[in-house]
Each structure stands twice: as C-alpha cells, then as structure tokens.
PyMOL commands that place a pseudoatom at each C-alpha (Angstrom):
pseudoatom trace, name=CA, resn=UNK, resi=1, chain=A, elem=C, hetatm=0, pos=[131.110, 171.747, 73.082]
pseudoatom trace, name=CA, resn=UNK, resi=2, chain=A, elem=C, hetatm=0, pos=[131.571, 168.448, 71.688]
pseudoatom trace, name=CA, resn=UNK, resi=3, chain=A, elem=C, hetatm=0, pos=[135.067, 168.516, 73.515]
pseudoatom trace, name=CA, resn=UNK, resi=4, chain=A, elem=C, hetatm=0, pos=[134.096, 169.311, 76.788]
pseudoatom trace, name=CA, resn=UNK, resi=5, chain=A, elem=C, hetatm=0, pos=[131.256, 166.581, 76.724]
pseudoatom trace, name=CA, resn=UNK, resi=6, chain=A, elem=C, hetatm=0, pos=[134.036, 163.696, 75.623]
pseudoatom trace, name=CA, resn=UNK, resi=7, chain=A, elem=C, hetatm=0, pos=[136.334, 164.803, 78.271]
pseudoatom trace, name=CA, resn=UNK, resi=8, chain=A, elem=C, hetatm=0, pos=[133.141, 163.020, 81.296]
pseudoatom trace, name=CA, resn=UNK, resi=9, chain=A, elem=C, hetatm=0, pos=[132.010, 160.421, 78.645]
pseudoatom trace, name=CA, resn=UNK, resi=10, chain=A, elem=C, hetatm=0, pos=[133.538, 156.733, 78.925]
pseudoatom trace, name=CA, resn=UNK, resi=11, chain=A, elem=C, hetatm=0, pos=[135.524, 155.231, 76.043]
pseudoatom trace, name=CA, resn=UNK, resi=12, chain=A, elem=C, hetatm=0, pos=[133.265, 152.324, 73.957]
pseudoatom trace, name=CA, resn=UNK, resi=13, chain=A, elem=C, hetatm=0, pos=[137.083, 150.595, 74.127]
pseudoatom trace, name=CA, resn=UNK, resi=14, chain=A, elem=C, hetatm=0, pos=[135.423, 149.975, 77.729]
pseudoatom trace, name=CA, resn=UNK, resi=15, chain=A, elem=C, hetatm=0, pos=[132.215, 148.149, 76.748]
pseudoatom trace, name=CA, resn=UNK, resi=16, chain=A, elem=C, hetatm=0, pos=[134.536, 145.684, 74.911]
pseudoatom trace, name=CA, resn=UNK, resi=17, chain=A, elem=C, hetatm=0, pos=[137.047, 145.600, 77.565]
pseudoatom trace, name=CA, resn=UNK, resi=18, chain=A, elem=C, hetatm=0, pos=[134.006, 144.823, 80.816]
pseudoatom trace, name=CA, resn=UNK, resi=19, chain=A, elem=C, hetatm=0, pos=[133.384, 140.998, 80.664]
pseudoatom trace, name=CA, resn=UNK, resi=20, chain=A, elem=C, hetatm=0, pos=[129.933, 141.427, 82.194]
pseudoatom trace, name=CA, resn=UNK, resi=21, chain=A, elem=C, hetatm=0, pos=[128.668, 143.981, 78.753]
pseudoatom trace, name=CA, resn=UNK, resi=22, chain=A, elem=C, hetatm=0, pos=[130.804, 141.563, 76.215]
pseudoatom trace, name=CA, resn=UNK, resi=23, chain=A, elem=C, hetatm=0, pos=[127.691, 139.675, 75.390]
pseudoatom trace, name=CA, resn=UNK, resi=24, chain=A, elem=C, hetatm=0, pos=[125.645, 142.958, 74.375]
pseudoatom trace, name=CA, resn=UNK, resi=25, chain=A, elem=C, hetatm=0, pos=[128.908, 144.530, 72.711]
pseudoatom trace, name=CA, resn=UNK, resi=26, chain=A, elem=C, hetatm=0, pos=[127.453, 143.939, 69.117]
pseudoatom trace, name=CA, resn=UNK, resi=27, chain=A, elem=C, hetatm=0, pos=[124.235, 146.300, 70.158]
pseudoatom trace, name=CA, resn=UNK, resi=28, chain=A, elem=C, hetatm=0, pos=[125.836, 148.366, 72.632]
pseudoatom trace, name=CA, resn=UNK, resi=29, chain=A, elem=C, hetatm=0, pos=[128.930, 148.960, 70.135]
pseudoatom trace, name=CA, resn=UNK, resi=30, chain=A, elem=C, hetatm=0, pos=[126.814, 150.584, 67.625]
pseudoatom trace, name=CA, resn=UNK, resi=31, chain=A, elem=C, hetatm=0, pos=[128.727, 153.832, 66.090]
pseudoatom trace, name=CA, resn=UNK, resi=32, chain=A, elem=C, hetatm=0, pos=[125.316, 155.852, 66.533]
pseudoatom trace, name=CA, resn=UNK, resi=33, chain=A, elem=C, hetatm=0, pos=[125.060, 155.111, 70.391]
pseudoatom trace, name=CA, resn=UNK, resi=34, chain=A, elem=C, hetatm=0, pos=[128.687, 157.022, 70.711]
pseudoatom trace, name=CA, resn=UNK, resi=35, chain=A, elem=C, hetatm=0, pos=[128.268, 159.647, 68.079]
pseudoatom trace, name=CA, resn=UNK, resi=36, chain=A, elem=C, hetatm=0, pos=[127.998, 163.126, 69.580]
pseudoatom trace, name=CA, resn=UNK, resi=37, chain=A, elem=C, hetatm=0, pos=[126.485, 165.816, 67.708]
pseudoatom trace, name=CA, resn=UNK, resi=38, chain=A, elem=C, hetatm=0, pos=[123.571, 167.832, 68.568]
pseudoatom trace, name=CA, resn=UNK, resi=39, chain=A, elem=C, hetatm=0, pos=[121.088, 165.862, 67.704]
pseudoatom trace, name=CA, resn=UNK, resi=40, chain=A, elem=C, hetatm=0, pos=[122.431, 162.463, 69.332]
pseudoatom trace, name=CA, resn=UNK, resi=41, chain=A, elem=C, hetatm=0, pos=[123.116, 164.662, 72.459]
pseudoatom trace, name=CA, resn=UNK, resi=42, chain=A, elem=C, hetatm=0, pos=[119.410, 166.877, 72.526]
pseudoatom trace, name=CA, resn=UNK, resi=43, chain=A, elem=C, hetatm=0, pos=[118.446, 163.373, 71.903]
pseudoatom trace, name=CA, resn=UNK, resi=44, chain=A, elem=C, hetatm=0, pos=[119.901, 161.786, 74.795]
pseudoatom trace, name=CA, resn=UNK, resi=45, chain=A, elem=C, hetatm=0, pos=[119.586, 164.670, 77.623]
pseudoatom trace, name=CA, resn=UNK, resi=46, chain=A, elem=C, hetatm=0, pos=[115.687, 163.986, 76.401]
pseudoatom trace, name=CA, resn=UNK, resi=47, chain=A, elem=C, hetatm=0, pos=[115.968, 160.566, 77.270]
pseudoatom trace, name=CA, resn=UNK, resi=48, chain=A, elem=C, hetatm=0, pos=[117.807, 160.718, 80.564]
pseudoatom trace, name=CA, resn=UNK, resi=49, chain=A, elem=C, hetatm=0, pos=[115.229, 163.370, 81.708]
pseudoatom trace, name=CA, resn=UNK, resi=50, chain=A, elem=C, hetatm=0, pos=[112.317, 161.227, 81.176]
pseudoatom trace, name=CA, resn=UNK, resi=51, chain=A, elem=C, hetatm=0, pos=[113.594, 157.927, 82.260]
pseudoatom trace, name=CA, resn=UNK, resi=52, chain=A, elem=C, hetatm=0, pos=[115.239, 159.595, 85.269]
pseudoatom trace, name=CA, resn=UNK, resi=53, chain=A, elem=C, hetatm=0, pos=[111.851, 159.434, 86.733]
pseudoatom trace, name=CA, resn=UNK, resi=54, chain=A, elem=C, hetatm=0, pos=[111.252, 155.986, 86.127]
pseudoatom trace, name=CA, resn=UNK, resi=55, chain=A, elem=C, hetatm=0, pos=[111.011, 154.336, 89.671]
pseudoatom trace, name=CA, resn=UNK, resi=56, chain=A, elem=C, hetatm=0, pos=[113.601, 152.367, 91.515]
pseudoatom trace, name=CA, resn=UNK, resi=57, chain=A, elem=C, hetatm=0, pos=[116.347, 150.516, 89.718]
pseudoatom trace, name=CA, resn=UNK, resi=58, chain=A, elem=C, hetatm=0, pos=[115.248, 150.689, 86.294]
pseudoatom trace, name=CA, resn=UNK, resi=59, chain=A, elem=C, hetatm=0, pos=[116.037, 154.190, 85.220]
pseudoatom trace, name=CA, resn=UNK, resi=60, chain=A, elem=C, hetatm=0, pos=[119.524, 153.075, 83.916]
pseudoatom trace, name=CA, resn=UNK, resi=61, chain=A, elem=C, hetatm=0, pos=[118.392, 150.413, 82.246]
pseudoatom trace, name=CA, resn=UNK, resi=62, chain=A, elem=C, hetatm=0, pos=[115.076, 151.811, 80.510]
pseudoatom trace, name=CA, resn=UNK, resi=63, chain=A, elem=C, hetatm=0, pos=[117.955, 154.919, 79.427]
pseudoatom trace, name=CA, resn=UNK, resi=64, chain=A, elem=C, hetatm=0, pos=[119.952, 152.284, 77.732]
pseudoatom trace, name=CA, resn=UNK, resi=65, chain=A, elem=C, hetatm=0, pos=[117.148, 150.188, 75.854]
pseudoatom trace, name=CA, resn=UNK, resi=66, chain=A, elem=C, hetatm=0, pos=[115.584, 154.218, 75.112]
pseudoatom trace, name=CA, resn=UNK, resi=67, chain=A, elem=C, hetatm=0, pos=[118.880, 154.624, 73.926]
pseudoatom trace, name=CA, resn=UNK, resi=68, chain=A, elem=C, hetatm=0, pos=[119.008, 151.459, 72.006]
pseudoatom trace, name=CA, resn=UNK, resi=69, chain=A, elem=C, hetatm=0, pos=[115.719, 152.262, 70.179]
pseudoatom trace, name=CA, resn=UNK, resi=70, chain=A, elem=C, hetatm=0, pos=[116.015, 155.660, 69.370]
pseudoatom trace, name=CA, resn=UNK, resi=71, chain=A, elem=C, hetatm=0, pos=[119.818, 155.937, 68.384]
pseudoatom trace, name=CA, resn=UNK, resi=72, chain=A, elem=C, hetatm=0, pos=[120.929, 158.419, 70.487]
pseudoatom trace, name=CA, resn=UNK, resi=73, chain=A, elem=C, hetatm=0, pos=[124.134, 159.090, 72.656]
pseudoatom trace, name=CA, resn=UNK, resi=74, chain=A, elem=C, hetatm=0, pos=[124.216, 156.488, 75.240]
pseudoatom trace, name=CA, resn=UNK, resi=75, chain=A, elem=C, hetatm=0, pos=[126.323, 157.998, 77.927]
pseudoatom trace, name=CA, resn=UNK, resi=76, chain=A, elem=C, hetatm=0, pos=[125.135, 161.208, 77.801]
pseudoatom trace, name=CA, resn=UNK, resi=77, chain=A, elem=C, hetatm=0, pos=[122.017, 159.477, 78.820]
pseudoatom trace, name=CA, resn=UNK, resi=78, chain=A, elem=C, hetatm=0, pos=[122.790, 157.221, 81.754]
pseudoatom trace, name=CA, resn=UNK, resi=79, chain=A, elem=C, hetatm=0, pos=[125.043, 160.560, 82.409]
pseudoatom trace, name=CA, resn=UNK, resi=80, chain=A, elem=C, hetatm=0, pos=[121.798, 162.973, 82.442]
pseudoatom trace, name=CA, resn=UNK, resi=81, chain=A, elem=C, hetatm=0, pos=[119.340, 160.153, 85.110]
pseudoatom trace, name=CA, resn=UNK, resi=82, chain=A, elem=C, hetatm=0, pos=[121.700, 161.272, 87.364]
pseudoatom trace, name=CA, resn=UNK, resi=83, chain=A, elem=C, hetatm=0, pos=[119.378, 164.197, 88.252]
pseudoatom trace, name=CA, resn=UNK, resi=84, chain=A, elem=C, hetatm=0, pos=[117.193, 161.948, 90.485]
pseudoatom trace, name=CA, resn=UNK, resi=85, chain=A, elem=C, hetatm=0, pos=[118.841, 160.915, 93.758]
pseudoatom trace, name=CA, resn=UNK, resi=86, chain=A, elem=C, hetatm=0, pos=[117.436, 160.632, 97.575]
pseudoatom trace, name=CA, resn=UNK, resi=87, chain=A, elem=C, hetatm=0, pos=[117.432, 164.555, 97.765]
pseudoatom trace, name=CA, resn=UNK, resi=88, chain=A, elem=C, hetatm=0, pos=[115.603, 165.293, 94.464]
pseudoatom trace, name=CA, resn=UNK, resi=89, chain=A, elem=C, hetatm=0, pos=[113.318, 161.993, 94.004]
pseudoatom trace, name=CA, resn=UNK, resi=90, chain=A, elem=C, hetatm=0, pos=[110.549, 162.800, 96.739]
pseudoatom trace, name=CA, resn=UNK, resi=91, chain=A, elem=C, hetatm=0, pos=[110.416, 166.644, 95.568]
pseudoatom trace, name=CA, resn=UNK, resi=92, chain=A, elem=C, hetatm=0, pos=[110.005, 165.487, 92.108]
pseudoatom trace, name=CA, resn=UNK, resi=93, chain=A, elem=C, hetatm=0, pos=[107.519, 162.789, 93.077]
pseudoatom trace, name=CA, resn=UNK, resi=94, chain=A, elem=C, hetatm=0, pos=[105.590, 164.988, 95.144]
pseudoatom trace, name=CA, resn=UNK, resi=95, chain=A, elem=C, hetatm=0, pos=[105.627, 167.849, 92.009]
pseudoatom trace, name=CA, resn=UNK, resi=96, chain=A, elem=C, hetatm=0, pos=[104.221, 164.773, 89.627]
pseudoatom trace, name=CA, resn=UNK, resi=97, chain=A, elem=C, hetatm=0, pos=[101.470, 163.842, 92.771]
pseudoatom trace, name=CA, resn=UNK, resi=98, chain=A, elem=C, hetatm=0, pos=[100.249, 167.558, 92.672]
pseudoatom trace, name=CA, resn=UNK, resi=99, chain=A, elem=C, hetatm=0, pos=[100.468, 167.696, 88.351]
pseudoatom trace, name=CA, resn=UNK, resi=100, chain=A, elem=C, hetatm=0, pos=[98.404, 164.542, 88.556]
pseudoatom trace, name=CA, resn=UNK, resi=101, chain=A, elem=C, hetatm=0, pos=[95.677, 165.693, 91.527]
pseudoatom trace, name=CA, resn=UNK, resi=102, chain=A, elem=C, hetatm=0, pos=[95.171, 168.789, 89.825]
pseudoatom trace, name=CA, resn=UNK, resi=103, chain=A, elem=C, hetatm=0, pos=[94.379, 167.617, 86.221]
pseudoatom trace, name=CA, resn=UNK, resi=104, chain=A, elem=C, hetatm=0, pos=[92.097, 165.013, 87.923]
pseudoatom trace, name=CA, resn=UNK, resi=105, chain=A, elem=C, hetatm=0, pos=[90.343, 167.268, 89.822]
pseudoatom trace, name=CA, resn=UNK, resi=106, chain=A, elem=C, hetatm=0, pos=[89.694, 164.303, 93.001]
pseudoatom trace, name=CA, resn=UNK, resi=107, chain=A, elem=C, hetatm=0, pos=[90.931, 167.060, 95.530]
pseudoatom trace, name=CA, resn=UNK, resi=108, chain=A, elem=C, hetatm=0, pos=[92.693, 165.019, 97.565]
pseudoatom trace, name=CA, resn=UNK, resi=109, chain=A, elem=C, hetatm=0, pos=[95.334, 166.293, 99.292]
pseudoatom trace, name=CA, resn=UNK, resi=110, chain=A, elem=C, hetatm=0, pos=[98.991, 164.672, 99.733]
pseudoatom trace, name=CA, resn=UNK, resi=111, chain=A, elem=C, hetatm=0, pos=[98.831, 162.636, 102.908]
pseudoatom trace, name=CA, resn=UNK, resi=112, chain=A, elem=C, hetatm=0, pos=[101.880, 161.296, 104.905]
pseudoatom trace, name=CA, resn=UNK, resi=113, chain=A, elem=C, hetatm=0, pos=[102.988, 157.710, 104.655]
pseudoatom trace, name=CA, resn=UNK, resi=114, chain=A, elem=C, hetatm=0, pos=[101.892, 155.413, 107.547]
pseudoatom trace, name=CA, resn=UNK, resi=115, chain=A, elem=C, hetatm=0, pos=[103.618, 155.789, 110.802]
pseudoatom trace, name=CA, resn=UNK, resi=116, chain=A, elem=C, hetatm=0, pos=[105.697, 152.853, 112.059]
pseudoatom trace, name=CA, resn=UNK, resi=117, chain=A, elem=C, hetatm=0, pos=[103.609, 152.991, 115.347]
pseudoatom trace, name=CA, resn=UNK, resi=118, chain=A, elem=C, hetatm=0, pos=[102.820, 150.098, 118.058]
pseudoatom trace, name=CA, resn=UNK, resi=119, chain=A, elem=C, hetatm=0, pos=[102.112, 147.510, 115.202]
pseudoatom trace, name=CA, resn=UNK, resi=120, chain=A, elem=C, hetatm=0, pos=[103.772, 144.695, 113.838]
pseudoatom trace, name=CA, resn=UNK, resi=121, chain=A, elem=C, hetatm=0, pos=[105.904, 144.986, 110.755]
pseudoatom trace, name=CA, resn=UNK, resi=122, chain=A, elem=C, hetatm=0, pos=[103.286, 142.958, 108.443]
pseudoatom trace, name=CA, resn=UNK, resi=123, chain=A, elem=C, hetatm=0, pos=[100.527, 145.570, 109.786]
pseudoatom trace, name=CA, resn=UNK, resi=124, chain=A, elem=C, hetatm=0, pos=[103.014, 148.645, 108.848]
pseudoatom trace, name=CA, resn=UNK, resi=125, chain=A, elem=C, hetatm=0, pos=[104.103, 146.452, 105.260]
pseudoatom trace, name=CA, resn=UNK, resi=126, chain=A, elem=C, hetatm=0, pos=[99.974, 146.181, 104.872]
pseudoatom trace, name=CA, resn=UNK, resi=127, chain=A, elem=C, hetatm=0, pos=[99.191, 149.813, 105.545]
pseudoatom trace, name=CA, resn=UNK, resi=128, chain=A, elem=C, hetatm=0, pos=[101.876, 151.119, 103.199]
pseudoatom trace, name=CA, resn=UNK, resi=129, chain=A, elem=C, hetatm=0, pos=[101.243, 149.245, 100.531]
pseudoatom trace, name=CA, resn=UNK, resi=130, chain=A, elem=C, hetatm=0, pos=[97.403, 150.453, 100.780]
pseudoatom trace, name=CA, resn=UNK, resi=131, chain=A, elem=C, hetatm=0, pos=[99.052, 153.961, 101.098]
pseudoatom trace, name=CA, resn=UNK, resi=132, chain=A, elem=C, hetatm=0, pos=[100.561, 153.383, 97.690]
pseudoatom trace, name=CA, resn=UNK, resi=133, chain=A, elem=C, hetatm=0, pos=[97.686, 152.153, 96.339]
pseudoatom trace, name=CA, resn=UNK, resi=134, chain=A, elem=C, hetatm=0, pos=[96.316, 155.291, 97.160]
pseudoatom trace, name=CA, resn=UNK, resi=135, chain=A, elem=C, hetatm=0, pos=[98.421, 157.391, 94.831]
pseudoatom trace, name=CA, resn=UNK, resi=136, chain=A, elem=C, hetatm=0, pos=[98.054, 155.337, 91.788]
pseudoatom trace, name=CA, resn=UNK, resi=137, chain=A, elem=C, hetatm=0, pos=[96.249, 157.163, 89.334]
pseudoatom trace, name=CA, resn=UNK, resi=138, chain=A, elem=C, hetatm=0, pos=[97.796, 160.757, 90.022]
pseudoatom trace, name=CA, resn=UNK, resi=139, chain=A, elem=C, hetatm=0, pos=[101.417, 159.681, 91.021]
pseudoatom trace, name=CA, resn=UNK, resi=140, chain=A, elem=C, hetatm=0, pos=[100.977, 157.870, 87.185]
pseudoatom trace, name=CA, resn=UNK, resi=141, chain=A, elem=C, hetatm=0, pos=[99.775, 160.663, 85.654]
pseudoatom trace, name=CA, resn=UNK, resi=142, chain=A, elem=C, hetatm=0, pos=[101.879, 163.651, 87.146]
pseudoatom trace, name=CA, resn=UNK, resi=143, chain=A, elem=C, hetatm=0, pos=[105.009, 161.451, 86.641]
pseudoatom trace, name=CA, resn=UNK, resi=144, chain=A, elem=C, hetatm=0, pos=[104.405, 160.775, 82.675]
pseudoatom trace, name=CA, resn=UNK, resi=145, chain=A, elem=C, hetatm=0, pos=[103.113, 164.283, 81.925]
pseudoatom trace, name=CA, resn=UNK, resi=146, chain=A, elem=C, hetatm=0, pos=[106.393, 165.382, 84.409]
pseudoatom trace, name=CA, resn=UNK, resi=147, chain=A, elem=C, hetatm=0, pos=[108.722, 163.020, 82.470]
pseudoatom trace, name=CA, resn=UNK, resi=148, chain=A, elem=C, hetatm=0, pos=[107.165, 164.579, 78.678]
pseudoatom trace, name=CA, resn=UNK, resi=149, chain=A, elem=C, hetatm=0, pos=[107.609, 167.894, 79.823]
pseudoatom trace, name=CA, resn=UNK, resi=150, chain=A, elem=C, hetatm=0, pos=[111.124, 167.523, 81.399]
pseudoatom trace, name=CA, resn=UNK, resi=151, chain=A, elem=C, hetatm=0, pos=[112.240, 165.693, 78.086]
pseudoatom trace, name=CA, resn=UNK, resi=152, chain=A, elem=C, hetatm=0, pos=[110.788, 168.344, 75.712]
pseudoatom trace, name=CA, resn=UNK, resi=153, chain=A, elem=C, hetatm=0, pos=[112.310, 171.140, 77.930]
pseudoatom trace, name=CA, resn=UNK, resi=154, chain=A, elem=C, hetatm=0, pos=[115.523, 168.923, 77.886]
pseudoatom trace, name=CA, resn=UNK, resi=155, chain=A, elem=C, hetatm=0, pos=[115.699, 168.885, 74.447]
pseudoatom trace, name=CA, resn=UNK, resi=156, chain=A, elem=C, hetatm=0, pos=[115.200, 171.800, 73.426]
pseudoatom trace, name=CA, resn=UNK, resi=157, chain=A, elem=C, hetatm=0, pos=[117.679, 173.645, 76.216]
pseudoatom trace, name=CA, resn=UNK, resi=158, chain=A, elem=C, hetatm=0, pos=[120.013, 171.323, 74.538]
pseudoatom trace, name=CA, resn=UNK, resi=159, chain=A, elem=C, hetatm=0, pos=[119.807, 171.988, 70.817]
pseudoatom trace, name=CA, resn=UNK, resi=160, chain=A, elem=C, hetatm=0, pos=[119.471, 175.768, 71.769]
pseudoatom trace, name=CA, resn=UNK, resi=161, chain=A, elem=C, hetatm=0, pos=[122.509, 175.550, 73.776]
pseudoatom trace, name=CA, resn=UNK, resi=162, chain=A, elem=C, hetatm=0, pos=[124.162, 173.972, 71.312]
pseudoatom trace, name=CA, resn=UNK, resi=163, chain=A, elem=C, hetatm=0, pos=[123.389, 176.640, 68.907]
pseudoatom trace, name=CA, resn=UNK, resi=164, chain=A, elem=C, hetatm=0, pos=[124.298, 179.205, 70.781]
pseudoatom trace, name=CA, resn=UNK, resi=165, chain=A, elem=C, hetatm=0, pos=[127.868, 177.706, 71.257]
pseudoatom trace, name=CA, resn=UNK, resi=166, chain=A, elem=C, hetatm=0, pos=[128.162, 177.594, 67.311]
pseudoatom trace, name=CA, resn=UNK, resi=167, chain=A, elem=C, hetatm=0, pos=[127.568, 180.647, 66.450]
pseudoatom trace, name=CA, resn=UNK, resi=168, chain=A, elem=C, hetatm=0, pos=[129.792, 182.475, 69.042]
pseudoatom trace, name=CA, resn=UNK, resi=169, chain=A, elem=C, hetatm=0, pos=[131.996, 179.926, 67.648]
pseudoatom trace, name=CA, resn=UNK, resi=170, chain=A, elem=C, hetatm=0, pos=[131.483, 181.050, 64.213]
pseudoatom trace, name=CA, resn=UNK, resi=171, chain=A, elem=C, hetatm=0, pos=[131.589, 184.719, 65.159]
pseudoatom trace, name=CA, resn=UNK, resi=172, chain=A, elem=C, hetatm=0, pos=[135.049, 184.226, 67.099]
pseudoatom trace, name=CA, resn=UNK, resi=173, chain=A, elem=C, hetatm=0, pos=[136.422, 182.650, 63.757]
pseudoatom trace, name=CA, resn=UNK, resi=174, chain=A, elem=C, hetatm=0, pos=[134.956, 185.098, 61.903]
pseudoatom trace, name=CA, resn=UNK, resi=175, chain=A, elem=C, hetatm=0, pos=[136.943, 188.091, 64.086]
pseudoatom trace, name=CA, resn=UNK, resi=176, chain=A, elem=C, hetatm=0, pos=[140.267, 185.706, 64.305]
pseudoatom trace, name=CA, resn=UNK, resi=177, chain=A, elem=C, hetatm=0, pos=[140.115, 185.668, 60.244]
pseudoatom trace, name=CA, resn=UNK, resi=178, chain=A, elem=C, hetatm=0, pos=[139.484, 189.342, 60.104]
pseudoatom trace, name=CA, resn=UNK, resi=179, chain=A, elem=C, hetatm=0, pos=[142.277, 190.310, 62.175]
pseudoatom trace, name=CA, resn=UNK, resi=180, chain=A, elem=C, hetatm=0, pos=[144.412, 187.823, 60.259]
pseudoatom trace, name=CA, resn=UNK, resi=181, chain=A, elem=C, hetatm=0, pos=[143.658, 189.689, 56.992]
pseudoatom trace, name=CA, resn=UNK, resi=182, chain=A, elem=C, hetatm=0, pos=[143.927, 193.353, 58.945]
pseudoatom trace, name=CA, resn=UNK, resi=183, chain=A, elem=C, hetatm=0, pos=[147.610, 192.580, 60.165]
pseudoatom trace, name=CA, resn=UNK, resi=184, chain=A, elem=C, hetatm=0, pos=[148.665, 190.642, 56.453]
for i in range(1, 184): cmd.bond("trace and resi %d" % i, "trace and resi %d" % (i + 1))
show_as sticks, trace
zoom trace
C-alpha cells in the first residue's frame, strides 16, 4: 500500500528545490511530515477530511499547519482536501446547514440566496451578506460536527484499510512460503 501511495505523492527533494517554500524548508522538511505508515497516513486522510471543509482558500493551508502540529503525512493531506470542489462544496454545505438546524431545533428551513433582481450591486452585496448572516450559528455547527465526523470516519476507513491490505499480504506470503517448502 505504501507503494502505491508514493507513486501520487511529491518528492520533499521538491520543497528544497521551490524557491517560494525554501524559507519554511527547515519545518516543512521534517522526516515525520514525509513518513508513510499507517498511522502518519490514517493521520493525515483525518486531517484533509476535516480541513477540506474549511471555507475558501484556507483549506490547504490550515492542512499544512494541521499537519505541522500533529506530525502527520503532509501530502497525503493537501492530497485528501481535494474532496471539496464547486460540485461537492454546496452539497456538503447544505448537509452541515441541515446537521446544524436539526440539533438546534430553530426550524428554519434552507432559504435561497438573494436574487440579483432590479437593484444595484451594493443593495444585492447588502442583502447577501445579511443572507449569510443568517446561517451563522447552524452553517458553524453542522460544518464542525460534519468535519469531526468525516475525520473520525476518515481515520478509521484508513487504518482498517490498511489492515486489511496486511494481512492478505501476510496470508499471500504465508501460501508463497508454503508452496516453496511443498515443491523443495
């Protein structure tokens, strides 16, 4: 498994190499942020997942800093925020809006962002932000309890994938060394 996974993960020879991440090469160079075993990688699939729902432009870099913190495999990490894109980001949002309505009970239901309509831009800017306003408290809520339970799931799909993969493994060597002995 650990094959496969180095075959789509970038060289750290490439970190040194990129002038713009030279001046973070002594923290981003750390051994422990390119070790892949199962833990670094349930780790990191854990910490994609929840900081793939972080909004805007700062899933990447809360990953890395997550990443930083917690010692885990960094490009599996940036790898696994992926997941979020312009198809999946407004089902996922609207999945954390309903988590977050429903364990606070206010009932309200989902409504539609403003139309552009006859008004000026400033009036349209105005009535969206208000919009967003709106959704504070249960957008917040559905997207951390979303992000936990993504993570947890994440994590442990991983280590009990990677499980799975050893023992066949084991039990293939076993039958290999069995037939070696048979035909000897």
């Amino acid at each position: 498994m650990r094959r496969t996974l180095r075959r789509y993960l970038p060289d750290p020879s490439a970190i040194r190499e990129n002038r713009w991440m030279r001046p973070f090469a002594g923290t981003l160079l750390h051994p422990r942020l390119w070790h892949l075993n199962r833990h670094s990688a349930a780790g990191a699939v854990a910490v994609g997942l929840f900081c793939g729902l972080v909004p805007g432009p700062f899933q990447m870099p809360s990953a890395a800093l997550a990443c930083v913190l917690l010692r885990v495999n960094l490009p599996l990490a940036l790898f696994t925020t992926l997941y979020t894109n312009p198809l999946t980001i407004v089902p996922l949002y609207l999945v954390a809006f309903t988590i977050g309505e429903w364990l606070l009970g206010t009932g309200h239901a989902f409504t539609p962002p403003p139309d552009w309509g006859e008004g000026s831009f400033g009036e349209w800017v105005r009535q969206g932000v208000d919009w967003l306003l709106g959704l504070g408290e249960p957008l917040a809520l559905g997207l951390l309890l979303l992000a936990c339970s993504l993570a947890a799931v994440g994590y442990v799909g991983v280590k009990l994938a990677w499980r799975v993969h050893l023992v066949r493994a084991l039990a293939k060597r076993k039958l290999r060394t069995q037939t070696r002995k048979r035909e000897t």
